[in-house]
VOSE-999787 format. One record per residue (C-alpha): residue number from 1; residue in one letter; x, y, z. Coordinates in steps of 0.02 Angstrom, whole numbers, plus 50000, padded with zeros to 5 digits. Layout:
<atoms>
<NUM 'A' <X Y Z>>
...
</atoms>
This chain:
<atoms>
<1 'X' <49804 50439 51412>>
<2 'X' <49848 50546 51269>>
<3 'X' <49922 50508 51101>>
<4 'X' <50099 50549 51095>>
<5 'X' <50182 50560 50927>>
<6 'X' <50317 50426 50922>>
<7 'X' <50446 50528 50846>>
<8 'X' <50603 50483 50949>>
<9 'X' <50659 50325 50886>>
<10 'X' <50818 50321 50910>>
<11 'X' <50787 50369 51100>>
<12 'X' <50674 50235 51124>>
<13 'X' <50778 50087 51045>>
<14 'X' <50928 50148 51137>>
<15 'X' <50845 50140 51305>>
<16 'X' <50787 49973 51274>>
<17 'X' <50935 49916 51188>>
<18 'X' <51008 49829 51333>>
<19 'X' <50871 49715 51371>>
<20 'X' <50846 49656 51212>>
<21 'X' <51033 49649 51114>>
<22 'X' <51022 49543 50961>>
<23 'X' <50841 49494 50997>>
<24 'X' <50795 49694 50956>>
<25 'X' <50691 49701 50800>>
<26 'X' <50540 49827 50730>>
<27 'X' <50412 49714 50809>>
<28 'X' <50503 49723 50987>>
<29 'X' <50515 49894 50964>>
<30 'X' <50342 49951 50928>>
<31 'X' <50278 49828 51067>>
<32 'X' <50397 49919 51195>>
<33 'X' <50325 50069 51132>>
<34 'X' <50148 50002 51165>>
<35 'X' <50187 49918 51337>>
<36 'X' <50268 50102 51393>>
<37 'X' <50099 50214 51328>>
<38 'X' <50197 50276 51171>>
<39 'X' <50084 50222 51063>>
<40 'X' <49933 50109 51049>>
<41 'X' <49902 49940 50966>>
<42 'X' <49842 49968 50775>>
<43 'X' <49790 49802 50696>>
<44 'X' <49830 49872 50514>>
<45 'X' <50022 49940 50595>>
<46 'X' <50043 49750 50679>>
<47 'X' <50019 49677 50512>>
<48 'X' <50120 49799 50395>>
<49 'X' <50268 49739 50541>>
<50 'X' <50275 49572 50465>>
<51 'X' <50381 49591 50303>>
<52 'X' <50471 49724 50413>>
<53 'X' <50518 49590 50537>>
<54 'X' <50547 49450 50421>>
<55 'X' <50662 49574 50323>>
<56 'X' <50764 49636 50460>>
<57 'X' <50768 49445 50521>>
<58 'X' <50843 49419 50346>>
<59 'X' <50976 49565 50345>>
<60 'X' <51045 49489 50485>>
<61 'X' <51155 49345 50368>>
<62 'X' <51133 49461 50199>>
<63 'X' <51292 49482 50096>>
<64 'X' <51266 49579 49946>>
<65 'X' <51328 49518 49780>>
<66 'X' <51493 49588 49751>>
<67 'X' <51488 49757 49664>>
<68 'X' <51592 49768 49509>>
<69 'X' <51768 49848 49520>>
<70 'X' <51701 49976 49372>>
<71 'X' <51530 50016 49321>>
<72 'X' <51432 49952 49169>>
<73 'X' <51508 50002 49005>>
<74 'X' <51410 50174 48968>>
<75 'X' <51302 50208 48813>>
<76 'X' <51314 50343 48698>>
<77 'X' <51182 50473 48773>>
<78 'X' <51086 50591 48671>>
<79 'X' <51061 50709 48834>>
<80 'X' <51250 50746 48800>>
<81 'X' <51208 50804 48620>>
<82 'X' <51213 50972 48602>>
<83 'X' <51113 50971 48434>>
<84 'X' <50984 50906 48511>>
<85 'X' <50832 50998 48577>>
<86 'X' <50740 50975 48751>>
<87 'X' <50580 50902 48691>>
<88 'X' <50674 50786 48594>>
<89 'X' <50800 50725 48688>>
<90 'X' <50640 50676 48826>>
<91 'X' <50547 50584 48681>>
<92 'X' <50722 50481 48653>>
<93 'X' <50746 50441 48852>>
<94 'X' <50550 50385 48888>>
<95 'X' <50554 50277 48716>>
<96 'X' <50704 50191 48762>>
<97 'X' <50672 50016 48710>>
<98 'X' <50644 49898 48882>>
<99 'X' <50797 49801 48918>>
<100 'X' <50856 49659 48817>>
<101 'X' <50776 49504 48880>>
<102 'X' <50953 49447 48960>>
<103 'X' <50962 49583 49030>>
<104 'X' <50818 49574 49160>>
<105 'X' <50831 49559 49337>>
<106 'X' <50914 49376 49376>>
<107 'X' <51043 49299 49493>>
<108 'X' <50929 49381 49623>>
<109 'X' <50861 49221 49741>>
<110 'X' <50981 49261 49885>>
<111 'X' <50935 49437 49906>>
<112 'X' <50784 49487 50026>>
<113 'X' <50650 49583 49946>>
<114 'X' <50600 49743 50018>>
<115 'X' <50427 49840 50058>>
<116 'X' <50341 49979 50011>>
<117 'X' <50219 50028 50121>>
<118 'X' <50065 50154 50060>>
<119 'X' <49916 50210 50106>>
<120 'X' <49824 50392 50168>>
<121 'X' <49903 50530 50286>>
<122 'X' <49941 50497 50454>>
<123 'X' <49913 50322 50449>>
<124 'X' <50077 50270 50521>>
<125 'X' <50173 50240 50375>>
<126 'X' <50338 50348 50415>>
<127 'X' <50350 50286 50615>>
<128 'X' <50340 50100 50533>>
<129 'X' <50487 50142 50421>>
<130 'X' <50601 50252 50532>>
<131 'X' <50564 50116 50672>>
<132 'X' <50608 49984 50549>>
<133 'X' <50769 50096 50483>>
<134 'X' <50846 50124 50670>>
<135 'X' <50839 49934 50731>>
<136 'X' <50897 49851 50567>>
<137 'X' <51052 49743 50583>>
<138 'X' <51172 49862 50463>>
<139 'X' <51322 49973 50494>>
<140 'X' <51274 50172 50506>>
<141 'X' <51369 50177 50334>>
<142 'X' <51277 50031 50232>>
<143 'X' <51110 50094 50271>>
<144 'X' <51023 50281 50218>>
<145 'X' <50855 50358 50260>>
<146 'X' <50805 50516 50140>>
<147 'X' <50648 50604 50072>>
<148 'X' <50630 50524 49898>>
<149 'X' <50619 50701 49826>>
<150 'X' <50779 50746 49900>>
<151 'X' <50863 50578 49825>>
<152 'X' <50805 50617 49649>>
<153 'X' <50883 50783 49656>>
<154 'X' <51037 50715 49707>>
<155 'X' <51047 50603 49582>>
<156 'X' <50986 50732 49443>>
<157 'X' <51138 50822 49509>>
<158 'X' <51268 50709 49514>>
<159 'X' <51222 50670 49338>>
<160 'X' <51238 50859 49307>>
<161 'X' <51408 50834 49365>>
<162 'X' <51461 50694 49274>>
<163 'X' <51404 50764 49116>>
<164 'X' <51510 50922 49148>>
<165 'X' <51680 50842 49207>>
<166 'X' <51665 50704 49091>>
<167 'X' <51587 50736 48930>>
<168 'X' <51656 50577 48829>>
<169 'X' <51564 50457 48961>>
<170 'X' <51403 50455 48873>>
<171 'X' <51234 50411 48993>>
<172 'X' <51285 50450 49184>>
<173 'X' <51160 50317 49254>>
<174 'X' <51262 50181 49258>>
<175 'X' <51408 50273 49356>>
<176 'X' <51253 50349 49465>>
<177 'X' <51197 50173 49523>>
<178 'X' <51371 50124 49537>>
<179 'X' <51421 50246 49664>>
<180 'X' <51265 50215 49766>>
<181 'X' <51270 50033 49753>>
<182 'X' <51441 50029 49801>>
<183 'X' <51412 50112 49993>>
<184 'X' <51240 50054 50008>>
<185 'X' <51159 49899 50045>>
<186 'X' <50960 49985 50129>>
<187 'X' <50895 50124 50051>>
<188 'X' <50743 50184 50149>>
<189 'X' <50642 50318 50043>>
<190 'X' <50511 50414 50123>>
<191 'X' <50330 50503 50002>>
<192 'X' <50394 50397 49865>>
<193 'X' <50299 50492 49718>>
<194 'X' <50321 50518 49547>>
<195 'X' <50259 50673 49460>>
<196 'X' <50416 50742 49378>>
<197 'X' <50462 50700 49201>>
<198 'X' <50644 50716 49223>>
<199 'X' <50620 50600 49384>>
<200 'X' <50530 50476 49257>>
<201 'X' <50665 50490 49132>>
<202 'X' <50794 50414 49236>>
<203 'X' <50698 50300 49362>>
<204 'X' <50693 50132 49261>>
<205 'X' <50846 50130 49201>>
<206 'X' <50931 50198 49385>>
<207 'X' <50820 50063 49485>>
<208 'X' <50861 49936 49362>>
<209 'X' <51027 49944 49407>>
<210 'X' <51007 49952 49577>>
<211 'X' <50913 49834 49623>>
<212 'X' <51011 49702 49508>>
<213 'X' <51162 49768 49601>>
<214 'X' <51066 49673 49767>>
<215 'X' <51015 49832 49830>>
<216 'X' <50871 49824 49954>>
<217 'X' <50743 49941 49966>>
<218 'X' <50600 49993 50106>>
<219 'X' <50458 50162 50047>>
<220 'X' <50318 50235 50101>>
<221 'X' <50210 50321 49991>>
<222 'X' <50038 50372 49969>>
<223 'X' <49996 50290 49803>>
<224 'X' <50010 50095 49749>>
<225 'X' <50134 50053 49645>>
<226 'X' <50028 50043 49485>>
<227 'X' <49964 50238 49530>>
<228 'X' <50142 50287 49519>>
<229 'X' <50172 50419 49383>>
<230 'X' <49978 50409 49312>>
<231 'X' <49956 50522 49157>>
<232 'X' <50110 50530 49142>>
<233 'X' <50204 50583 48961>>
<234 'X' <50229 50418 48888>>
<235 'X' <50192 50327 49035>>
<236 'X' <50201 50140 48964>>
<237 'X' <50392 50170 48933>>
<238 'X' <50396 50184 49145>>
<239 'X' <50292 50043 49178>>
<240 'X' <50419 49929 49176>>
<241 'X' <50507 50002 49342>>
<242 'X' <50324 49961 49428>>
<243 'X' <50353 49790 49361>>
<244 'X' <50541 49775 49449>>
<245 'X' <50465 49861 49593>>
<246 'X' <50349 49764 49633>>
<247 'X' <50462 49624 49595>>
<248 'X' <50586 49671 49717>>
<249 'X' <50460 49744 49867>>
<250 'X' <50318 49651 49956>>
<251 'X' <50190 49812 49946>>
<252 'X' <50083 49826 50091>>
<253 'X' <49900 49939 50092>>
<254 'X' <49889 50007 50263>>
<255 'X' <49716 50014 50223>>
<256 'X' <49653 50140 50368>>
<257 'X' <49544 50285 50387>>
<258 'X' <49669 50313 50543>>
<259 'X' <49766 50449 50557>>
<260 'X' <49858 50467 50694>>
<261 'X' <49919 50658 50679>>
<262 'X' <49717 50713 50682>>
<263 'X' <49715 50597 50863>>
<264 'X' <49845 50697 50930>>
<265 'X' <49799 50852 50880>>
<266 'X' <49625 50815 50972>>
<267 'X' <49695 50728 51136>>
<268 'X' <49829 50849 51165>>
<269 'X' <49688 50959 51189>>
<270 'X' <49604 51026 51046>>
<271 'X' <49434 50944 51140>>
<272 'X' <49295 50840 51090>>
<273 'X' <49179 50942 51171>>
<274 'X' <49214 51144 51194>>
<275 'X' <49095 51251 51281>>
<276 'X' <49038 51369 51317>>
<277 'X' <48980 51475 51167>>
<278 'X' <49105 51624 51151>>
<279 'X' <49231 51685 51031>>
<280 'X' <49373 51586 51099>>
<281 'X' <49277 51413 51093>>
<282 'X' <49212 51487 50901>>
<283 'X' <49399 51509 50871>>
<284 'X' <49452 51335 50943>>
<285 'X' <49304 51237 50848>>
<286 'X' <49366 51351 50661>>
<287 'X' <49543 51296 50720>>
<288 'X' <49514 51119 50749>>
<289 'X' <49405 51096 50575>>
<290 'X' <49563 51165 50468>>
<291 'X' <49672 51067 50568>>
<292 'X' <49590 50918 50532>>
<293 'X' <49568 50976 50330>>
<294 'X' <49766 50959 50320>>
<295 'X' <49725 51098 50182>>
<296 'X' <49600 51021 50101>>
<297 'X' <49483 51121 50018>>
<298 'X' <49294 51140 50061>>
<299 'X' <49125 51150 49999>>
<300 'X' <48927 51127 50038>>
<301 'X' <48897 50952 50005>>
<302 'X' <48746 50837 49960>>
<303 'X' <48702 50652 50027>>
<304 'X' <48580 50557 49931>>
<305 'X' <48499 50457 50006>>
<306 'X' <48368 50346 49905>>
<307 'X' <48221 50471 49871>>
<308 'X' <48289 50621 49960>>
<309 'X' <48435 50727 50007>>
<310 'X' <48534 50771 50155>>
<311 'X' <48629 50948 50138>>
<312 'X' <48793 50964 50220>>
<313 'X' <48852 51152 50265>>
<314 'X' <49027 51116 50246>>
<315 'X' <49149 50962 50219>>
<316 'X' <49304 50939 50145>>
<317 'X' <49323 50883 49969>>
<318 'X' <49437 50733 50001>>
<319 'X' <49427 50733 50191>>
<320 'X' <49312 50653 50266>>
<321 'X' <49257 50805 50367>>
<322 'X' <49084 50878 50407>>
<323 'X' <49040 51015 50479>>
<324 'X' <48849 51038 50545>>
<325 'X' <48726 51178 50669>>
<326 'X' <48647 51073 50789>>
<327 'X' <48509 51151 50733>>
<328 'X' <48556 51103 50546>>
<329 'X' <48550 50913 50619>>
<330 'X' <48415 50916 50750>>
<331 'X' <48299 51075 50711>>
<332 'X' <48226 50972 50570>>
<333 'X' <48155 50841 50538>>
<334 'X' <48286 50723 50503>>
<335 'X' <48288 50520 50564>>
<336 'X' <48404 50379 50612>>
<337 'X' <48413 50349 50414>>
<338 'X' <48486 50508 50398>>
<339 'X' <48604 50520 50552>>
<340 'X' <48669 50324 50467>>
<341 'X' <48700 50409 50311>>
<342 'X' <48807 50534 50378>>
<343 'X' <48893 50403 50464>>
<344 'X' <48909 50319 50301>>
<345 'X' <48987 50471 50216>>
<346 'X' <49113 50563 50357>>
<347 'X' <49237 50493 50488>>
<348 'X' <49231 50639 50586>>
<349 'X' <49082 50759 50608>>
<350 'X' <49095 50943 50705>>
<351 'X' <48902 50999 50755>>
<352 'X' <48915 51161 50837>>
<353 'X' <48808 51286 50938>>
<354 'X' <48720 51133 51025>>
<355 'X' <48609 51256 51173>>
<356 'X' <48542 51194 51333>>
<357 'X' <48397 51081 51315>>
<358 'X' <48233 51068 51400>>
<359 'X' <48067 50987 51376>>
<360 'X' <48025 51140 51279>>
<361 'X' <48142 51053 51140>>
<362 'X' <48105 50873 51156>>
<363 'X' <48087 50850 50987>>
<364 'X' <48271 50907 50955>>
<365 'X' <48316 50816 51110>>
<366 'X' <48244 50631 51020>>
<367 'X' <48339 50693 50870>>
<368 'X' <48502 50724 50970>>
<369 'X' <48497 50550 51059>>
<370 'X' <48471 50467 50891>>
<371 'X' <48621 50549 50807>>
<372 'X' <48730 50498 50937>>
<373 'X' <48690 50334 50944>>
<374 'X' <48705 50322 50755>>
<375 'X' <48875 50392 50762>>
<376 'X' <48939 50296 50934>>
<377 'X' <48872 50116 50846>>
<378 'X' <48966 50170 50687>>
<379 'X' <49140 50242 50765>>
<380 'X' <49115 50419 50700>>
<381 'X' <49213 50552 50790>>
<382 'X' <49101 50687 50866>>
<383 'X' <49160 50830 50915>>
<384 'X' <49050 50979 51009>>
<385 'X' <49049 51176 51035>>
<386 'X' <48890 51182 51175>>
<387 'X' <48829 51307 51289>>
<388 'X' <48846 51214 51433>>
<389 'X' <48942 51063 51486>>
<390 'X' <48867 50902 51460>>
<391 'X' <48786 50855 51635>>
<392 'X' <48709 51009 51613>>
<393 'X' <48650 50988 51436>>
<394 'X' <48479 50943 51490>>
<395 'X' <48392 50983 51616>>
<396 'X' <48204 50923 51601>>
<397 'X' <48082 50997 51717>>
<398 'X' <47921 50914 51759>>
<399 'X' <47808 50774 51692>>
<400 'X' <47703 50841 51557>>
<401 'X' <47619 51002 51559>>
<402 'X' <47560 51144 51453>>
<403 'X' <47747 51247 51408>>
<404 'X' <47781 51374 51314>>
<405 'X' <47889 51305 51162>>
<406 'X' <48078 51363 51097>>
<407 'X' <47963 51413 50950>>
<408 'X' <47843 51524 51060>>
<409 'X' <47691 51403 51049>>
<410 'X' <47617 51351 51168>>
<411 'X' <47584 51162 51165>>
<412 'X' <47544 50988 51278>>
<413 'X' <47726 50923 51301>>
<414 'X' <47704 50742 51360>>
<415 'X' <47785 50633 51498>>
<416 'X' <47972 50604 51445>>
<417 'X' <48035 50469 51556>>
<418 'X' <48088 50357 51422>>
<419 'X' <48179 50532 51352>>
<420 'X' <48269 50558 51528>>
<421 'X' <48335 50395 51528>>
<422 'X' <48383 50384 51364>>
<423 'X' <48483 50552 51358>>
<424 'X' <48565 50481 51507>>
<425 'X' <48661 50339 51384>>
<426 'X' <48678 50474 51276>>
<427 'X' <48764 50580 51406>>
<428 'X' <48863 50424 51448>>
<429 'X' <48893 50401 51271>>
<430 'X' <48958 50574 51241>>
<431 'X' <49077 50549 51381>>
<432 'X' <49159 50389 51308>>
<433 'X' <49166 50466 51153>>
<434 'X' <49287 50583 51219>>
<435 'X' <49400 50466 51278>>
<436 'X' <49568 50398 51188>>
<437 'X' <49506 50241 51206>>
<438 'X' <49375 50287 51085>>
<439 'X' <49450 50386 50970>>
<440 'X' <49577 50232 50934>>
<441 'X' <49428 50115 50919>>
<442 'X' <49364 50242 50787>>
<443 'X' <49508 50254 50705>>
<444 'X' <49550 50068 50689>>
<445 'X' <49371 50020 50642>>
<446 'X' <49331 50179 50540>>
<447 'X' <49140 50211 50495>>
<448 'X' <49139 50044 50390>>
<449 'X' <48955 49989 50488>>
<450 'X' <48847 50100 50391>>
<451 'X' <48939 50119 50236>>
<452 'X' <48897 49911 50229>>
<453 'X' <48716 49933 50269>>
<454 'X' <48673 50063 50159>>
<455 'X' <48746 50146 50004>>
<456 'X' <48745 50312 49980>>
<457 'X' <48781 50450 49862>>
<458 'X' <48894 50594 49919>>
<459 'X' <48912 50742 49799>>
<460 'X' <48951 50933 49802>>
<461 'X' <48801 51049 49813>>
<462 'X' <48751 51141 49660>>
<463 'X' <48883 51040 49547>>
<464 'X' <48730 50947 49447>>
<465 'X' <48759 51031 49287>>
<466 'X' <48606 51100 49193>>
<467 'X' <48558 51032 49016>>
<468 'X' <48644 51187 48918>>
<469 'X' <48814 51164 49014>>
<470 'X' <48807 50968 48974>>
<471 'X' <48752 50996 48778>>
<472 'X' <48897 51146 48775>>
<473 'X' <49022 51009 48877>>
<474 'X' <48974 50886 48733>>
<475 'X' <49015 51007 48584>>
<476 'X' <49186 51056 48679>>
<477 'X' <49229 50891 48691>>
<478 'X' <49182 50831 48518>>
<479 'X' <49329 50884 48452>>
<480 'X' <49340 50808 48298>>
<481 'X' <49145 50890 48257>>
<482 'X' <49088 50703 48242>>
<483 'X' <48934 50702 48322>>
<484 'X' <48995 50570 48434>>
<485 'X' <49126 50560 48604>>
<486 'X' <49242 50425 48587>>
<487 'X' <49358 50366 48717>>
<488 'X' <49497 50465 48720>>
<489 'X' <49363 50633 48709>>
<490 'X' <49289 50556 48882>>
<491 'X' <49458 50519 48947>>
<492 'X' <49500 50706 48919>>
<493 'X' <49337 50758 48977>>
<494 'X' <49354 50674 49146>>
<495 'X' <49549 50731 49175>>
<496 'X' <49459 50911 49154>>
<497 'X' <49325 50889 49260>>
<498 'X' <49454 50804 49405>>
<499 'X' <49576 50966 49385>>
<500 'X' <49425 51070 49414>>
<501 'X' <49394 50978 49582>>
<502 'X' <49544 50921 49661>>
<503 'X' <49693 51010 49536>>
<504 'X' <49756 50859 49454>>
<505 'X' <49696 50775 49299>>
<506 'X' <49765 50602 49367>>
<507 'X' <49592 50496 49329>>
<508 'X' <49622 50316 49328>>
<509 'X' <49585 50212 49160>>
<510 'X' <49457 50105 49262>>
<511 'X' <49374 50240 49299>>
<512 'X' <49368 50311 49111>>
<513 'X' <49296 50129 49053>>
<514 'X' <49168 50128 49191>>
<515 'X' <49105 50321 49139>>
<516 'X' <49144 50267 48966>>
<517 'X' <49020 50090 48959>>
<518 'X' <48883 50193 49087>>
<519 'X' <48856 50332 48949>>
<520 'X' <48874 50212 48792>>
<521 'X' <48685 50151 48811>>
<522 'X' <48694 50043 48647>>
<523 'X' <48868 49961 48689>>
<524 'X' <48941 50029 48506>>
<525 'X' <49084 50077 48577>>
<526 'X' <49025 50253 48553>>
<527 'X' <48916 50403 48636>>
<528 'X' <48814 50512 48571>>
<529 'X' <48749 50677 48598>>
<530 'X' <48560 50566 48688>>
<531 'X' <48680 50442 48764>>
<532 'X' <48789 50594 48847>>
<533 'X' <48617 50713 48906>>
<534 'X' <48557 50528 48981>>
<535 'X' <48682 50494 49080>>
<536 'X' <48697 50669 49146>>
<537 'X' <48535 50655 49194>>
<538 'X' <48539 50476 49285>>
<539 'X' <48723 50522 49376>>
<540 'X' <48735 50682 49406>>
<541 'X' <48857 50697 49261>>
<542 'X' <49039 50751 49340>>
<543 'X' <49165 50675 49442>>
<544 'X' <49115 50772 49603>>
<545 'X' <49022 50624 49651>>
<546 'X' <49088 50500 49788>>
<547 'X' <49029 50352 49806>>
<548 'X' <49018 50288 49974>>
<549 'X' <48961 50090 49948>>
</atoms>
């Protein structure tokens, strides 16, 4: 069975509407879906339900406090000043001070909370909300699905408005909130994200408002609420809308390496397994690996692994996306430890030009059978461009004899029963692999196996940087000439290095106190120029690293 997208809703609740009247909730939905080969069962999906169901359950009997017949009395708002520059009139809105202390959200016990849901791509986020959305016990009027970014531009407009027809009001917010709390009791948001200023500038005080109004409020978004706005100007003034957030939602981590649009781009027939080797199955395979990417960018990558390395050709920089030659993999002489640290560093592996085996190549062929048991025990999605089709993929002939090698040498190759009947689990193996059924089980249970039994160290080829670049990093970072990085010249030094790789300089401050302690040997609460080469030295010295467990 293939994976359908679930993107008809509506059409689905209405055609099970009449078995189910008031009994029809998100939970009754998605099962339906399930029992008619919409979708499948996702443990993470059944649990992120819960709060869904219990609010919905609780919408039911909600009545709203009443809104006020006129909005809060406005304040004088130095956006309205025409003396007043840009720059300063954002310093004025972000250092607002926080509401008054009787002013904080109160009177709220009788009003549900809502959820916000996050968590990676395609990990069934939206279909959880939208299903949610469609069911939940609210006129067509009182409720409102939108694209957050397409809610804040409303708003930023409205208040555009307000400032033009009526000058004398002061700060719009208040009349903002008012209108929307007035018609609206849900407000579903959808990539809930914060990365505008001007969004920032008007977020606390707007979702203050709100949600003491009794609004209720159901997101998805990709980031947890404390990752909201990260490096952003004067950030601390906006941490107290995280606080009301998360005071008002139940937030929910999906948690999964699943993603569902990557499962049905493969079982609507993308293939696990393409052959033979042409242009058109090249083209498929090149497809399939950007597909998967989402537009992620790539590079050769490097997994440590104890002693030694493993080199990966090509993987994506965030996805967790390999792409390998058979003979890469199998022409050398790589072992089960290996194969498990692949399977410990990518969810979904491509190994292409894989050629018709024989006992010439029985040394690739024990190779081959040990990578795919390492990646079938750990739920790693394989996926093939062969010369032949797999029944066919070898074909041993004879006992043991003197052969002529793939290399050209001629050499004793040795009795290979055990091989024959162990490529024949492998050949079953590949075959199940294949399957939906599989793929689900690998994306439900991930490749969390070998991560747990062994940690390794994943990090992009060629980005260990040489003693010259980390003494002329130091000096560029020193800026104050003192001989010594404190912690703000680390914090700026790792926002650099994280643009460089991934075009953002959001860097958590966890991780700037981790790098921070790991290169301040002494513990003085500084680092110098030794302390800095050392820990270049010992860990590779840039934020390209990944690390895996």
């Amino acid at each position: 069975m293939t994976v359908r997208p679930f993107r008809h809703c509506k059409q689905h609740i209405a055609s099970i509407a009449g078995r189910y009247g008031d009994a029809l909730s998100p939970l009754v939905v998605y099962r339906a879906a399930i029992a008619a080969g919409h979708l499948r069962e996702d443990l993470q999906q059944m649990r992120a339900l819960q709060p869904l169901e219990e609010l919905h359950n609780k919408l039911k009997t909600f009545r709203p406090p009443p809104v006020p017949v006129s909005p809060p009395n406005a304040h004088p708002d130095i956006a309205s000043d025409p003396g007043k520059g840009l720059w300063e009139k954002m310093i004025f809105m972000l250092s607002r001070a926080d509401p008054p202390v009787d002013d904080k959200l109160k009177n709220l016990e009788g009003v549900p909370r809502g959820v916000y849901l996050f968590g990676g791509v395609g990990c069934g986020k939206t279909l959880l909300m939208d299903t949610f959305f469609d069911c939940a016990p609210l006129q067509h009027e009182e409720k409102r699905r939108v694209h957050f970014l397409e809610f804040m531009l409303e708003v930023h407009q409205r208040m555009h408005q307000l400032r033009q027809g009526h000058p004398e009001m002061g700060d719009p917010v208040p009349q903002v909130a008012f209108d929307i709390a007035s018609s609206t009791k849900l407000l579903c948001f959808d990539e809930f994200q914060v990365t505008d200023v001007a969004d920032a500038l008007v977020m606390r005080r707007l979702f203050h408002l709100l949600f003491q109004s009794g609004l209720v409020m159901v997101a998805t978004s990709n980031r947890p609420p404390r990752q909201l706005y990260q490096n952003g100007i004067q950030r601390e003034s906006f941490l107290p809308f995280i606080d009301e957030l998360e005071q008002r939602c139940h937030c929910y981590d999906l948690d999964s390496d699943s993603d569902y649009r990557m499962l049905a781009q493969i079982s609507s027939g993308a293939g696990m397994y393409v052959h033979p080797l042409n242009d058109e199955t090249r083209q498929q395979v090149e497809s399939l690996f950007r597909g998967l990417l989402a537009g992620d960018r790539t590079c050769p990558q490097t997994i440590r692994l104890g002693g030694r390395d493993v080199e990966v050709p090509l993987a994506g920089i965030n996805k967790k996306v390999a792409r390998f030659t058979f003979d890469g993999l199998c022409g050398k002489p790589l072992g089960a430890e290996d194969y498990l640290g692949i399977a410990a560093s990518f969810h979904t592996v491509l190994v292409e030009d894989v050629p018709l085996l024989t006992l010439n190549d029985i040394n690739q062929v024990r190779r081959f059978i040990t990578l795919v048991d390492a990646f079938y025990d750990n739920h790693v999605k394989l996926i093939i461009s062969a010369a032949v089709a797999p029944e066919h993929l070898f074909m041993p002939e004879g006992q043991g004899s003197c052969q002529m090698s793939s290399k050209g040498a001629r050499g004793y190759v040795p009795a290979t029963q055990d091989e024959v009947f162990a490529f024949a689990r492998t050949l079953s193996r590949l075959n199940e692999m294949r399957s939906h059924a599989y793929l689900i089980r690998a994306a439900a249970g991930g490749h969390l196996l070998a991560r747990e039994a062994m940690p390794v160290i994943l990090f992009e080829t060629d980005s260990i940087i040489s003693e010259k670049e980390a003494n002329d990093l130091f000096t560029s970072y020193d800026v104050d000439a003192s001989g010594l990085l404190e912690l703000p010249e680390v914090h700026l030094l790792l926002q650099d290095l994280t643009e460089r790789r991934v075009g953002h300089r959001n860097v958590m401050e966890a991780q700037v106190q981790h790098a921070f302690r790991s290169m301040d040997a002494n513990d003085n609460g500084e680092v110098s120029r030794s302390e800095f080469l050392k820990w270049v030295n010992t860990s590779l010295a840039n934020l390209k690293l990944t690390q895996t467990a």
